[in-house]
C-alpha positions as CSV (number, residue, x, y, z in Angstrom):
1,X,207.8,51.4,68.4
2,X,211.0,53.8,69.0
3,X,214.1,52.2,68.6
4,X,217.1,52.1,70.3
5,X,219.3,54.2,68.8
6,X,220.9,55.3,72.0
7,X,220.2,59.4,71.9
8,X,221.4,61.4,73.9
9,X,218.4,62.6,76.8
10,X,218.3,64.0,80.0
11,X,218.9,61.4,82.7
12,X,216.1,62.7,84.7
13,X,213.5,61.7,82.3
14,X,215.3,58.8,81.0
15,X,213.1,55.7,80.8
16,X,213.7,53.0,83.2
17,X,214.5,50.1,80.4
18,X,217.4,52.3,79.5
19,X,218.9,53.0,83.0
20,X,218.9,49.3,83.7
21,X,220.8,48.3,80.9
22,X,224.5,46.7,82.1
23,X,227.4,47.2,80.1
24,X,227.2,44.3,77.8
25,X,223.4,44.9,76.7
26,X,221.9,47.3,73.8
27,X,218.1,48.5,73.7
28,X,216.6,47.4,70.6
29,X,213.2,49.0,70.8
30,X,210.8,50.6,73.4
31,X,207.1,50.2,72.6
32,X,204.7,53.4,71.7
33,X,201.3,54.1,73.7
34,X,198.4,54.5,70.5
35,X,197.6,58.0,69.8
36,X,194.0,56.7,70.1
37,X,194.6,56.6,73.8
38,X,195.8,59.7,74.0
39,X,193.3,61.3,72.1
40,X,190.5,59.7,74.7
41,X,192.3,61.1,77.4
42,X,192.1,64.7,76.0
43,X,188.8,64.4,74.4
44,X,187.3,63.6,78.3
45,X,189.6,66.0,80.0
46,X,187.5,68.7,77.4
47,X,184.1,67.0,77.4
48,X,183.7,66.0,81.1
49,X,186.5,68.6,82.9
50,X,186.1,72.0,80.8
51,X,182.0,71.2,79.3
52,X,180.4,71.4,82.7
53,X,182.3,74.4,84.3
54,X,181.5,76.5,81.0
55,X,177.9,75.1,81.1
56,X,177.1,76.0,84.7
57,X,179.4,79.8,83.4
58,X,176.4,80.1,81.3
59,X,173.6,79.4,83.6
60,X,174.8,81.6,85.9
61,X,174.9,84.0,83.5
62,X,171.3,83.5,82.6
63,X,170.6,83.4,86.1
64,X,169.2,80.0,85.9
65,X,171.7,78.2,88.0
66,X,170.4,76.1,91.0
67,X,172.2,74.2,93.8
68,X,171.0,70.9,91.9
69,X,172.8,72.0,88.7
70,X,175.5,73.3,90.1
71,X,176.1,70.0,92.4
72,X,175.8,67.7,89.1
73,X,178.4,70.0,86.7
74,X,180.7,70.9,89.8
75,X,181.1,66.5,90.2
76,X,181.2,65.8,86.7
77,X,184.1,68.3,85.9
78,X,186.1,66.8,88.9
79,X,185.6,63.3,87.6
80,X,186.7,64.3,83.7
81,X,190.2,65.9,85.0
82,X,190.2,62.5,87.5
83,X,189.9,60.2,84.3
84,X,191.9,62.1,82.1
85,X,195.0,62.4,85.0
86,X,194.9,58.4,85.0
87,X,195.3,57.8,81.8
88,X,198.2,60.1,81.2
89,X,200.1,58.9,84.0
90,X,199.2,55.0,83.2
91,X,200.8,56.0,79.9
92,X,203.6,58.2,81.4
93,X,205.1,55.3,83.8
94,X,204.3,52.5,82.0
95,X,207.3,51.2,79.8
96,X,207.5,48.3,77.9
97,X,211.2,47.7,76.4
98,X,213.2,44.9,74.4
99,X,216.8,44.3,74.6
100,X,219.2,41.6,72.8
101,X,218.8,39.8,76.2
102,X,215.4,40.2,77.4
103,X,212.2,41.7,77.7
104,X,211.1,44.2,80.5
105,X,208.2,45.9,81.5
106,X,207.9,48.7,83.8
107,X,204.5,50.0,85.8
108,X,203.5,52.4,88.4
109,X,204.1,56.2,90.1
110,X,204.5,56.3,93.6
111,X,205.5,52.3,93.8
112,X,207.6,50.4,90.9
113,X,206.8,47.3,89.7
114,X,208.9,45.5,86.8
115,X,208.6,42.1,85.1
116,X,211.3,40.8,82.9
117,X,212.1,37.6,81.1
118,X,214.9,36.1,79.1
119,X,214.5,36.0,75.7
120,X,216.3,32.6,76.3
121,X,213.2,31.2,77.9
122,X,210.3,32.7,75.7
123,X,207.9,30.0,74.3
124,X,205.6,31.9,72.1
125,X,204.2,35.2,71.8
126,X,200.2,36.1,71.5
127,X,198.8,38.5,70.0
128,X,195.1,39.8,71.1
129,X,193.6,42.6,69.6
130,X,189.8,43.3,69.0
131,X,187.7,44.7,65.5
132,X,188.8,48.0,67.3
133,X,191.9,47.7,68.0
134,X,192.8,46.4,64.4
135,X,191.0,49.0,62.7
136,X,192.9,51.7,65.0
137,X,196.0,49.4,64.9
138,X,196.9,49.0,68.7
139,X,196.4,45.6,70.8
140,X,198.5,43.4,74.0
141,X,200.7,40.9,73.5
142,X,201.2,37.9,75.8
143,X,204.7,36.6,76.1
144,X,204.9,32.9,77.5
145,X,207.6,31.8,79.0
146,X,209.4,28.4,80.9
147,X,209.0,28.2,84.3
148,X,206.9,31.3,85.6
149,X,203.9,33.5,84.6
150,X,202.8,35.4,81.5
151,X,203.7,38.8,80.6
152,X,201.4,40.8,79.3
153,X,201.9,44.3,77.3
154,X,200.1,47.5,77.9
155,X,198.3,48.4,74.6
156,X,201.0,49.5,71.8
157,X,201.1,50.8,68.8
158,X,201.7,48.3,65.9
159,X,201.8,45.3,68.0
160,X,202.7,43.3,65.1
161,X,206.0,44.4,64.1
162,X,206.6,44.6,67.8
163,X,206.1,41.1,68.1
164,X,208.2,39.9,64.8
165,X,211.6,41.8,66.6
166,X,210.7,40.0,69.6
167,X,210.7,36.8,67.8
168,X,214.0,37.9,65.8
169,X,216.1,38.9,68.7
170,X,214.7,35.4,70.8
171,X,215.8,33.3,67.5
172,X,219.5,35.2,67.2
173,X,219.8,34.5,71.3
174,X,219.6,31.1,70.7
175,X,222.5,30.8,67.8
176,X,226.0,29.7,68.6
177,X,227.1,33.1,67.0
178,X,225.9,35.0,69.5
179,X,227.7,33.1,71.8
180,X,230.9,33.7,70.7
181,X,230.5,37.3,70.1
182,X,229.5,37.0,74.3
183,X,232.4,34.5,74.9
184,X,235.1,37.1,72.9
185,X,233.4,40.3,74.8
186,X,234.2,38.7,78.4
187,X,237.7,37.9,77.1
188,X,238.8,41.2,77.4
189,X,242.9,42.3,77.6
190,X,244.3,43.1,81.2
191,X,245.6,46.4,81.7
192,X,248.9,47.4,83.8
193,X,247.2,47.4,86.9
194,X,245.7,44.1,86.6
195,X,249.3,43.0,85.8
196,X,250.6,44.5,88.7
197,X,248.7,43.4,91.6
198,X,250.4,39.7,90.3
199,X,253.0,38.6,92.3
200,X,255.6,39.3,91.3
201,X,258.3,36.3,91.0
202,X,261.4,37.5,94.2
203,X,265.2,37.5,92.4
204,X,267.3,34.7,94.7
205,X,270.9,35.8,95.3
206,X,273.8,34.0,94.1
207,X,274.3,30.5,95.3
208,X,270.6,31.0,97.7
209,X,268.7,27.9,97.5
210,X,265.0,27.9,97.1
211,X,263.0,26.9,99.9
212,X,260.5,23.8,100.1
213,X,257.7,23.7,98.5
214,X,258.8,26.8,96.0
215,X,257.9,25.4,92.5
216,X,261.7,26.0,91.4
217,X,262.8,23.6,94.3
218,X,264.3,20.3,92.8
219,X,262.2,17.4,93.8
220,X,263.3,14.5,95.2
221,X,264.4,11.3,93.0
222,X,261.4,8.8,93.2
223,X,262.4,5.1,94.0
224,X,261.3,2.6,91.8
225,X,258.8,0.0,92.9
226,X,260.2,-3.5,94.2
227,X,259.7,-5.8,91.9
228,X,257.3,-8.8,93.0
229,X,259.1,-12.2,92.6
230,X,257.6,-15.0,91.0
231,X,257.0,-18.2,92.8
232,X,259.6,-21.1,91.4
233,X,257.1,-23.6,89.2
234,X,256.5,-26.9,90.6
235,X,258.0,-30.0,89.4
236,X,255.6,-32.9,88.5
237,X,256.8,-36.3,90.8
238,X,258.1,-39.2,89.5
239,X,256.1,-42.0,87.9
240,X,257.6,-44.2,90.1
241,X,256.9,-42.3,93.3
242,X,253.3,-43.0,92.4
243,X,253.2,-46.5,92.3
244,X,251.2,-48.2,94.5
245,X,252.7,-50.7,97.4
246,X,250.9,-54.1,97.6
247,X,249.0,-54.5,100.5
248,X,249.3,-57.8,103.3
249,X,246.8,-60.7,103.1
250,X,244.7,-60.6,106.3
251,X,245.5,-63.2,108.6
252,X,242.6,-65.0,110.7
253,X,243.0,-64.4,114.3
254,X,244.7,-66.3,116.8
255,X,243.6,-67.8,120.4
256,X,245.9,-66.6,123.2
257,X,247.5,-70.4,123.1
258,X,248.6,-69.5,120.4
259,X,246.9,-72.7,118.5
260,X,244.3,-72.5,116.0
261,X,240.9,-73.9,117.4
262,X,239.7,-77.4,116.1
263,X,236.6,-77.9,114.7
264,X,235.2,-81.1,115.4
């Protein structure tokens, strides 16, 4: 694990992780390939490239060579430089970086592919490693995060330290410090030419009044609100109003004569 400790290198052979860092961001770390790997590469590039073009430089010299021998050490010295040219450009352009902010990981040659992810949103982070890998002390870690897919490491170097700064700078993301050191970086001063491209407030003349709508206009004198008049209260009536008048006795009714009928 190399850590960021921002030296000084030629830009044309500057790792991607670092030439996509934004103002406001610091590298903590970029993970280390196992010299394990690199030692395979080399050891095929001699056994497989350089062993059959010296072997077939000695049958010829013997004068033993055929076309059959010749075919076999002529294919297996092609595939040995093959291999080895894979594995030093899988470890040339693959990156796999850590900032204060997040993670990013960095594949391919001709094409570009990149994966990053928030150290806001991480989950947990796996470590896989085989009886190998831990006696050689290399292995992958698997990042999980909210919302989206795993990332998985190439194979680094001390995978386990790698995964406890991972851990440390996800857990110091997540404090209210960190916030506020954020909040106080955006708040920065505003220089001359910030304060110039204000408007600027226009001197009146003497006696000039300012137009409508200019905030040093006076406003008009608000009218109070009417006030709402009470309805006068009722008077109760008088107990004497609510006496009752006696009514007439019914009368029996009379014939048109005018003379109450006889009964006989």
């Amino acid at each position: 694990m190399v850590p960021g400790n921002g030296a000084s290198r030629l830009k044309l052979f500057e790792p991607y992780v670092v030439k996509s860092l934004p103002e406001h961001e610091r590298l903590i770390a970029i993970a280390c390939f196992p010299w394990i790997l690199r030692a395979a590469s080399w050891t095929i590039l001699v056994v497989l490239g350089a062993g059959p073009i010296l072997a077939l430089l000695g049958l010829l010299a013997t004068g033993q060579l055929t076309n059959l021998w010749a075919g076999l050490g002529i294919t297996a010295s092609v595939a040995g430089i093959a291999w080895f040219l894979m594995i030093e450009t899988y470890i040339t352009t693959t990156e796999f970086g850590l900032t204060d902010h997040r993670l990013v990981v960095k594949r391919g040659f001709f094409g570009r592919a990149t994966a990053e992810l928030p150290l806001v949103a991480i989950e947990n982070v796996l470590l896989r490693q085989s009886f190998v890998s831990r006696v050689f002390r290399y292995g992958r870690l698997q990042i999980n995060g909210s919302g989206g897919s795993p990332i998985f490491s190439p194979p680094i170097a001390d995978p386990v330290t790698f995964r406890a700064a991972i851990t440390e700078a996800s857990i110091q993301m997540q404090t209210p410090e960190h916030h506020d050191d954020q909040s106080a970086q955006s708040r920065q001063p505003r220089t001359a030419h910030d304060t110039r491209s204000q408007p600027q407030k226009q001197a009146r003349a003497p006696g000039e009044r300012p137009h409508v709508g200019h905030r040093d206009a006076p406003r008009p004198a608000e009218r109070p609100a009417p006030k709402k008049r009470r309805p006068p209260p009722q008077r109760p009536e008088h107990p004497a109003s609510q006496k009752k008048h006696p009514t007439k006795a019914a009368t029996p009714p009379q014939r048109p004569g005018g003379a109450p009928r006889r009964l006989r």
